[in-house]
N, CA, C and O atoms as a printed pandas DataFrame, in Angstrom:
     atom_number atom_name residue_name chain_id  residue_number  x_coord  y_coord  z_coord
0              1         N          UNK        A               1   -3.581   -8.704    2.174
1              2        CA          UNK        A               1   -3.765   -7.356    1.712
2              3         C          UNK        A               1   -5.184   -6.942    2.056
3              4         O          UNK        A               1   -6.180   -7.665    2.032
4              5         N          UNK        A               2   -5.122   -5.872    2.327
5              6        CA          UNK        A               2   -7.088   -5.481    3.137
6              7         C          UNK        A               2   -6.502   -3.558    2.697
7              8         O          UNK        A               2   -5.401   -3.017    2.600
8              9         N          UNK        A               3   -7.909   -3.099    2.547
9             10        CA          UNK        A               3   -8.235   -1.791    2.502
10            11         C          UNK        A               3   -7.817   -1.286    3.676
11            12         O          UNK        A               3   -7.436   -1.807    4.724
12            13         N          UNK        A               4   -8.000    0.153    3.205
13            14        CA          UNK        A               4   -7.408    1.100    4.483
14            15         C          UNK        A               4   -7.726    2.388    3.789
15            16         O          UNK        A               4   -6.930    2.977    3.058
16            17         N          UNK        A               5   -9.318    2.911    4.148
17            18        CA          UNK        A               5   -9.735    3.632    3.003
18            19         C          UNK        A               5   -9.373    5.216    3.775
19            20         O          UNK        A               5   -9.531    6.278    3.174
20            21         N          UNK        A               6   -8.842    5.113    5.268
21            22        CA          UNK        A               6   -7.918    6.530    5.738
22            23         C          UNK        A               6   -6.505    7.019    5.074
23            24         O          UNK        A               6   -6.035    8.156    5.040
24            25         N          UNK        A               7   -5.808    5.384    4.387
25            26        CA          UNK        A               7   -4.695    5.555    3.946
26            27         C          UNK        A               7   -4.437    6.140    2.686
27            28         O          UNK        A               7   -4.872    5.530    1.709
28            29         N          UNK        A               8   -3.594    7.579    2.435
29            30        CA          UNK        A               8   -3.088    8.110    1.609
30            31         C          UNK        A               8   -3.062    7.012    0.243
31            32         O          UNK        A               8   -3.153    5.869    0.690
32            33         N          UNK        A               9   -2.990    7.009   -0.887
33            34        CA          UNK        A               9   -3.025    6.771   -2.176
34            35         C          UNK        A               9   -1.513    6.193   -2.372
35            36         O          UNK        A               9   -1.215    5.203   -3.040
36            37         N          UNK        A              10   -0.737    6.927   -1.731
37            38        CA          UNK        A              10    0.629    7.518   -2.185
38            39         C          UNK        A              10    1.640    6.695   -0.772
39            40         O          UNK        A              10    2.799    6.968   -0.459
40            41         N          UNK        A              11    0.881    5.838   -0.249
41            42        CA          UNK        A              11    1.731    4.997    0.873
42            43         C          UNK        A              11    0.281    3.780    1.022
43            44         O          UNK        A              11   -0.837    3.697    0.514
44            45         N          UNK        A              12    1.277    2.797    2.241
45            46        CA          UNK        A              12    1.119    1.719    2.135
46            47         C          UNK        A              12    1.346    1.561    3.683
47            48         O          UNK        A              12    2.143    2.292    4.270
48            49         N          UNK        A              13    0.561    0.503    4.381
49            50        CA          UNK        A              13    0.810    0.227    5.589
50            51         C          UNK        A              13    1.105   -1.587    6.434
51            52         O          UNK        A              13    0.641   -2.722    6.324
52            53         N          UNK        A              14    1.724   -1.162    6.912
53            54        CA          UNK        A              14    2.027   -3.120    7.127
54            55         C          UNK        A              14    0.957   -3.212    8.553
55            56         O          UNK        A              14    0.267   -2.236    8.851
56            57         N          UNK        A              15    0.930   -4.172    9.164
57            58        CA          UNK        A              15   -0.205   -4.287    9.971
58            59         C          UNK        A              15    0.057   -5.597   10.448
59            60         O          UNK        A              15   -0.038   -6.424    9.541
60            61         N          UNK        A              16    0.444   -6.223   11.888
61            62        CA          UNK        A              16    0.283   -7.205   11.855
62            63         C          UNK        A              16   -0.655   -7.267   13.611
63            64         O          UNK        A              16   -0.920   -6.431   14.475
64            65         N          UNK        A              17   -0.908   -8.828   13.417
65            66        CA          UNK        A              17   -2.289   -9.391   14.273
66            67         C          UNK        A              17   -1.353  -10.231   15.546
67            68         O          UNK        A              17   -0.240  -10.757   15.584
68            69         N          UNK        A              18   -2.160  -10.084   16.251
69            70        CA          UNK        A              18   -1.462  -10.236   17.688
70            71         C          UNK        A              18   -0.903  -12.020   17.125
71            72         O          UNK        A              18    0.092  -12.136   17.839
72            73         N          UNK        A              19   -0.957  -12.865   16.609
73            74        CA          UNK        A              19   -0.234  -13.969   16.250
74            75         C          UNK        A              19    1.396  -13.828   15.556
75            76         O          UNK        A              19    2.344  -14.605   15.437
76            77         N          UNK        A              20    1.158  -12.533   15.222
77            78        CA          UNK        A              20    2.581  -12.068   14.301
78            79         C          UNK        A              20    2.653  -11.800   12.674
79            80         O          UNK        A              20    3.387  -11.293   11.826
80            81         N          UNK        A              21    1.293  -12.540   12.828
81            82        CA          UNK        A              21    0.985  -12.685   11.105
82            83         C          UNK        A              21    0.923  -11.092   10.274
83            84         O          UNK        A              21    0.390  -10.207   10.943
84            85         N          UNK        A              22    1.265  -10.823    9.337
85            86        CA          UNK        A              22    1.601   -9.221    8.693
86            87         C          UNK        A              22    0.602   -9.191    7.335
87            88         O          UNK        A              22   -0.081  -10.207    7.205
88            89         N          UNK        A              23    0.508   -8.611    6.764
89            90        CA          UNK        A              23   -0.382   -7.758    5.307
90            91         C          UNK        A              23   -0.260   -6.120    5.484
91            92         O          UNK        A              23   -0.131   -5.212    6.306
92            93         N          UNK        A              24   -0.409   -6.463    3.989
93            94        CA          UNK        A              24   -0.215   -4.530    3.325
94            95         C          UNK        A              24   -2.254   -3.986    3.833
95            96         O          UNK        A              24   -3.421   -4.377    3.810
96            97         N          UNK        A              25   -1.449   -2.982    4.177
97            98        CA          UNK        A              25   -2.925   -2.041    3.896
98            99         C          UNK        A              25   -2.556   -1.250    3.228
99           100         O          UNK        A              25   -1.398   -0.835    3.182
100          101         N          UNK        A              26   -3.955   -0.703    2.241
101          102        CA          UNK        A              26   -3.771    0.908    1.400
102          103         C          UNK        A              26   -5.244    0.738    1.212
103          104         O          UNK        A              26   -6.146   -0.051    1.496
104          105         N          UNK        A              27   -4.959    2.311    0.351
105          106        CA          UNK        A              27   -6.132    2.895    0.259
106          107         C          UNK        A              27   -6.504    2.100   -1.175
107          108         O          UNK        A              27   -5.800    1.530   -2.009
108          109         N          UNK        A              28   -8.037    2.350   -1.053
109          110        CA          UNK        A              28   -8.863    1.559   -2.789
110          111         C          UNK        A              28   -8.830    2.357   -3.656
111          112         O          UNK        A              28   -8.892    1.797   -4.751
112          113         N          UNK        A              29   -8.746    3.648   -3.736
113          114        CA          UNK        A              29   -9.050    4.521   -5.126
114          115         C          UNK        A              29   -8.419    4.508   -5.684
115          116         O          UNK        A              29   -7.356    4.111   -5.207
116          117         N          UNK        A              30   -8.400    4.869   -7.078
117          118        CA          UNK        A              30   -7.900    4.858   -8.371
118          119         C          UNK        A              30   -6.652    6.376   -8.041
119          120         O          UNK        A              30   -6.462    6.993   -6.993
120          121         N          UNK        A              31   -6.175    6.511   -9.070
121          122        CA          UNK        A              31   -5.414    7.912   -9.139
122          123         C          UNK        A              31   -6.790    8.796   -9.672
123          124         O          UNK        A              31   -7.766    8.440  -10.333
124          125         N          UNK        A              32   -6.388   10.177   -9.042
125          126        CA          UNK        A              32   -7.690   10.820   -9.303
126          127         C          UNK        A              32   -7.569   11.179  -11.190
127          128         O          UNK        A              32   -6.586   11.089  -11.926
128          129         N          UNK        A              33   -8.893   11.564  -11.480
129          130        CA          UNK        A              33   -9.258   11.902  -12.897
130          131         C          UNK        A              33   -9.910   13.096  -12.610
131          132         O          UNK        A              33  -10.712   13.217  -11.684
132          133         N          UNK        A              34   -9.533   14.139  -13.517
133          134        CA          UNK        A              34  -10.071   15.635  -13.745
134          135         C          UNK        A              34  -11.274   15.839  -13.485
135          136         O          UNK        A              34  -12.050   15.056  -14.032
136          137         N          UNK        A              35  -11.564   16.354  -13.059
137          138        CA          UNK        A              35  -13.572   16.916  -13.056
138          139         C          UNK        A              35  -13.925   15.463  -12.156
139          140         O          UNK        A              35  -15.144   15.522  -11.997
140          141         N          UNK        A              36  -13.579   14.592  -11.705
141          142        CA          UNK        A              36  -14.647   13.623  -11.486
142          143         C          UNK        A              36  -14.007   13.275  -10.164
143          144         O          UNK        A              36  -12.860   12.900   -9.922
144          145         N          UNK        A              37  -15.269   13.540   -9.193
145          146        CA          UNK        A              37  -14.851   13.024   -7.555
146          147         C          UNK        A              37  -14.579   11.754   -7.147
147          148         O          UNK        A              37  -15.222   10.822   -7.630
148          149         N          UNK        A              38  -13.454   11.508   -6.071
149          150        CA          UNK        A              38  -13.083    9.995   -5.992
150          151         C          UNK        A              38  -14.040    9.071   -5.601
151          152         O          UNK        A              38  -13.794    7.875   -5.754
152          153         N          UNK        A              39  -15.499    9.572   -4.933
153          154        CA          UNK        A              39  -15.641    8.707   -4.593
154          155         C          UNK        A              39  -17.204    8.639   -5.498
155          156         O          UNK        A              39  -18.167    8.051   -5.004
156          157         N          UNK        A              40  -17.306    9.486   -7.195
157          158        CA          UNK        A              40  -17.667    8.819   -8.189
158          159         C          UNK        A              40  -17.284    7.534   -9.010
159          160         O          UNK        A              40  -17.990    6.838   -9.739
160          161         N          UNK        A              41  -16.109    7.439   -8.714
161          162        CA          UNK        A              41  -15.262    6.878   -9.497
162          163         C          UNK        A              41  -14.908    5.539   -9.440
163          164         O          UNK        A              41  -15.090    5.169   -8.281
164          165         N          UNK        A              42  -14.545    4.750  -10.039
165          166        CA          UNK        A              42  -14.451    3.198   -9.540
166          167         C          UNK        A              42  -13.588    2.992   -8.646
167          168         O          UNK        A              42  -12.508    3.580   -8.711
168          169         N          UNK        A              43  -13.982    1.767   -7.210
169          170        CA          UNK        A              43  -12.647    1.419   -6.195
170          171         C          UNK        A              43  -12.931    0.762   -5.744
171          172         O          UNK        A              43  -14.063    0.283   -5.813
172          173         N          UNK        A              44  -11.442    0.171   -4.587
173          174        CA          UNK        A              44  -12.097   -1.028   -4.100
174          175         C          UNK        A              44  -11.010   -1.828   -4.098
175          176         O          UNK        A              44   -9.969   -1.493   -4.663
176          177         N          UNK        A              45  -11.198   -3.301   -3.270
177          178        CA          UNK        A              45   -9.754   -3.744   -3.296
178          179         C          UNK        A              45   -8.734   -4.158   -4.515
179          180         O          UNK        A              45   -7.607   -4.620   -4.335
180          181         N          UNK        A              46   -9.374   -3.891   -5.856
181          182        CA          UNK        A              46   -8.386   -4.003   -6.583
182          183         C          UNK        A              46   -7.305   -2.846   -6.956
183          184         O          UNK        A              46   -6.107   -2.800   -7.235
184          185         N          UNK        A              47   -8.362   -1.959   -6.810
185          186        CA          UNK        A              47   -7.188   -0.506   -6.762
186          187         C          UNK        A              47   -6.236   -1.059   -5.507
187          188         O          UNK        A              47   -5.093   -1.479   -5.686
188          189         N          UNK        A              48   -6.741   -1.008   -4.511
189          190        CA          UNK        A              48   -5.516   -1.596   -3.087
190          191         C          UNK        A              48   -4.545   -2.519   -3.999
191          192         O          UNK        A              48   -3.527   -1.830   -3.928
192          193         N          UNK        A              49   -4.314   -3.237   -4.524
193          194        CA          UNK        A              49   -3.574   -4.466   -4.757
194          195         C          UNK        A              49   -2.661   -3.786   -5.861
195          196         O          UNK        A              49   -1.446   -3.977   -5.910
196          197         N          UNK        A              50   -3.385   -2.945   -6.777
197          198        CA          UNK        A              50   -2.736   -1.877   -7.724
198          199         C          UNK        A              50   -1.599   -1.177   -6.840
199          200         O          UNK        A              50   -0.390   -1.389   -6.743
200          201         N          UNK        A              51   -2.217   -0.519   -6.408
201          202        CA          UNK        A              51   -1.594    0.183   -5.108
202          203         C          UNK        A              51   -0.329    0.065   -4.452
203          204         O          UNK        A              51    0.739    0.671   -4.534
204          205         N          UNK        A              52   -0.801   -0.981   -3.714
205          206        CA          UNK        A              52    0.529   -2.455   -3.083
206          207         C          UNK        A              52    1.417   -2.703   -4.145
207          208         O          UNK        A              52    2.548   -2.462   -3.723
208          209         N          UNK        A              53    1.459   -3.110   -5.454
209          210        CA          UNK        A              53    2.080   -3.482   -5.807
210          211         C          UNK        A              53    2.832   -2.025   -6.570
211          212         O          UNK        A              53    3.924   -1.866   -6.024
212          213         N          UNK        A              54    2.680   -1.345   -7.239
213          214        CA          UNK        A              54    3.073   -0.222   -7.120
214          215         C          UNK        A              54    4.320    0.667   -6.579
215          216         O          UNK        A              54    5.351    1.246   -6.921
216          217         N          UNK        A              55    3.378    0.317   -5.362
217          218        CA          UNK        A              55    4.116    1.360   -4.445
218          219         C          UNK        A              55    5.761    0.302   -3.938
219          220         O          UNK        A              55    6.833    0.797   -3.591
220          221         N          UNK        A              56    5.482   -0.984   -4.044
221          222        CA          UNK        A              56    6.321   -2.044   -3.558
222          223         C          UNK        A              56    7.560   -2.013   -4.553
223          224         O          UNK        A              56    8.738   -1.881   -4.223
224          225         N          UNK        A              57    7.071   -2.155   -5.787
225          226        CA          UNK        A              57    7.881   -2.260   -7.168
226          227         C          UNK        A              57    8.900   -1.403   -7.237
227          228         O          UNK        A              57    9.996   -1.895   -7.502
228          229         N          UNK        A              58    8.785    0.533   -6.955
229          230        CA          UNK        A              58    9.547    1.546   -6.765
230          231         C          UNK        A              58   10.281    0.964   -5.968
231          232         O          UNK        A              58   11.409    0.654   -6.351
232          233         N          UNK        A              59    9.809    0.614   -4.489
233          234        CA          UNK        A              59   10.586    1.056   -3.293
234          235         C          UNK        A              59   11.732   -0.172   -3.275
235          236         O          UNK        A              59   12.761   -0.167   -2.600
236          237         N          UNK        A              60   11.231   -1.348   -4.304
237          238        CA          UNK        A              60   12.395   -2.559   -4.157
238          239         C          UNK        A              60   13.095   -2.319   -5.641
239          240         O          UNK        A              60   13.985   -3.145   -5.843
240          241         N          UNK        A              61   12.938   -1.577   -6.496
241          242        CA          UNK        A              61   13.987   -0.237   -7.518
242          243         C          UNK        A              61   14.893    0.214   -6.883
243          244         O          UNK        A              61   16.042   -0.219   -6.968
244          245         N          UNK        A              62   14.595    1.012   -6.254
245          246        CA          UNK        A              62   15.510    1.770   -5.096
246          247         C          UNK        A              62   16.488    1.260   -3.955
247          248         O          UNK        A              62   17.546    1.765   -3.582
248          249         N          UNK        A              63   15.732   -0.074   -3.430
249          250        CA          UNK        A              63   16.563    0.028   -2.617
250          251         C          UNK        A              63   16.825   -1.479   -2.530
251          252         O          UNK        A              63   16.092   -2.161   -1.813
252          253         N          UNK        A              64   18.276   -2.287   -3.525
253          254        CA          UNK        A              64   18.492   -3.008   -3.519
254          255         C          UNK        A              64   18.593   -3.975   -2.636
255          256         O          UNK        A              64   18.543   -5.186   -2.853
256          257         N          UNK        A              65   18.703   -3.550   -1.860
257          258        CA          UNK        A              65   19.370   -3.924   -0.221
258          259         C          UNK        A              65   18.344   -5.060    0.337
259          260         O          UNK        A              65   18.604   -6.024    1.056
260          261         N          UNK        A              66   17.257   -4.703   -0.145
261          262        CA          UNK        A              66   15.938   -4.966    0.673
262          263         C          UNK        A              66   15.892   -6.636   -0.326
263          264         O          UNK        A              66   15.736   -6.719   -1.544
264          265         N          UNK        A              67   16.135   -8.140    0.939
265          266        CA          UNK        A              67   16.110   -9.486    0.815
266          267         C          UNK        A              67   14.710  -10.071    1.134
267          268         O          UNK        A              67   14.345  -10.976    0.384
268          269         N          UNK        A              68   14.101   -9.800    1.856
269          270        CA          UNK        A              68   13.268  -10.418    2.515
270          271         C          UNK        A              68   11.918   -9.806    3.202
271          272         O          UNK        A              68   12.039   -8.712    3.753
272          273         N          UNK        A              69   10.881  -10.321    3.203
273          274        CA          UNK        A              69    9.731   -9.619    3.949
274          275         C          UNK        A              69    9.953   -8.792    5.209
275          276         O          UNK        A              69    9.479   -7.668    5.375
276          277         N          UNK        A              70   10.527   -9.285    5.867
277          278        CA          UNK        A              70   11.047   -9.124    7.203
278          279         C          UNK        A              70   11.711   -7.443    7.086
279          280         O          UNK        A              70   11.361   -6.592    7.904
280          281         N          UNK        A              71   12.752   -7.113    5.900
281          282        CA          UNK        A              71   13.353   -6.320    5.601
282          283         C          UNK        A              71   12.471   -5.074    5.507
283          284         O          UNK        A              71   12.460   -4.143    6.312
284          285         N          UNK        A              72   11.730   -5.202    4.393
285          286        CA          UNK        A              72   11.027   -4.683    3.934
286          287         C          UNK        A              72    9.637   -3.959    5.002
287          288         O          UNK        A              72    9.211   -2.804    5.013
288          289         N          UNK        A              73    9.258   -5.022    5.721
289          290        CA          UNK        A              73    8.232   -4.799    6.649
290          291         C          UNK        A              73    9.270   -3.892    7.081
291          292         O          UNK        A              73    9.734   -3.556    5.992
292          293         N          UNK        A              74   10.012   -3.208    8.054
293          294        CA          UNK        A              74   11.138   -2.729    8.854
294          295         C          UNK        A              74   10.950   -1.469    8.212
295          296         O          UNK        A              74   10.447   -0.483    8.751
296          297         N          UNK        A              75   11.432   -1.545    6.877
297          298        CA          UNK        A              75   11.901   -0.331    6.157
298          299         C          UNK        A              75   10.655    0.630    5.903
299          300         O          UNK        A              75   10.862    1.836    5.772
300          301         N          UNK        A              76    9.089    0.003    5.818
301          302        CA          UNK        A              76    7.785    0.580    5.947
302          303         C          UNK        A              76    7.634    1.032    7.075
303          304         O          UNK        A              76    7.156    2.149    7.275
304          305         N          UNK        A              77    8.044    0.178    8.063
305          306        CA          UNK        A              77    7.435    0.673    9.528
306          307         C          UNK        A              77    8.302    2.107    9.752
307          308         O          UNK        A              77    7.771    3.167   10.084
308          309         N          UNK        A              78    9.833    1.908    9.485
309          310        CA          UNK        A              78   10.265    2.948    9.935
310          311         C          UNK        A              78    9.781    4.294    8.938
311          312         O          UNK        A              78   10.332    5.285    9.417
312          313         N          UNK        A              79    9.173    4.579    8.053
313          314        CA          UNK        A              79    8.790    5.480    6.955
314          315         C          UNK        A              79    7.576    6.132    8.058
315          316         O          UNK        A              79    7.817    7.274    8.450
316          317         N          UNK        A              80    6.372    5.514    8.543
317          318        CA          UNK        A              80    5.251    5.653    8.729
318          319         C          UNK        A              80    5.637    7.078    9.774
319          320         O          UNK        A              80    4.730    7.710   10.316
């Protein structure tokens, strides 16, 4: 899992390295808070991991179907 501080809040990106090897990217910030700018605000890779997991939790709610990393990587890539 690694930052991806271009990436939307609200998605998640798979990424893999010329070996084949894969990880989530996302963005570090928090959900925003009223009056106070994001990048006052606390962040960083634990928001990412917040994030990741999050956004992962819904999308394997939804869509039973989804067995395996492999699956899942697929079903991100095709979203992007």
């Amino acid at each position: 899992m690694s930052l991806d501080w271009e990436c939307p809040r609200d998605q998640i990106r798979v990424a893999f390295n010329s070996d084949g090897e894969g990880g989530f990217l996302a963005s570090g910030y928090p959900r925003p808070i009223p009056g106070v700018a994001p990048d006052s605000n606390l962040k960083g890779v634990s928001f990412a991991a917040a994030n990741v997991t999050g956004i992962l939790a819904c999308l394997l709610e939804d869509r039973p179907e989804i067995r395996s990393l492999q699956d899942l990587s697929r079903i991100l890539e095709a979203s992007e």
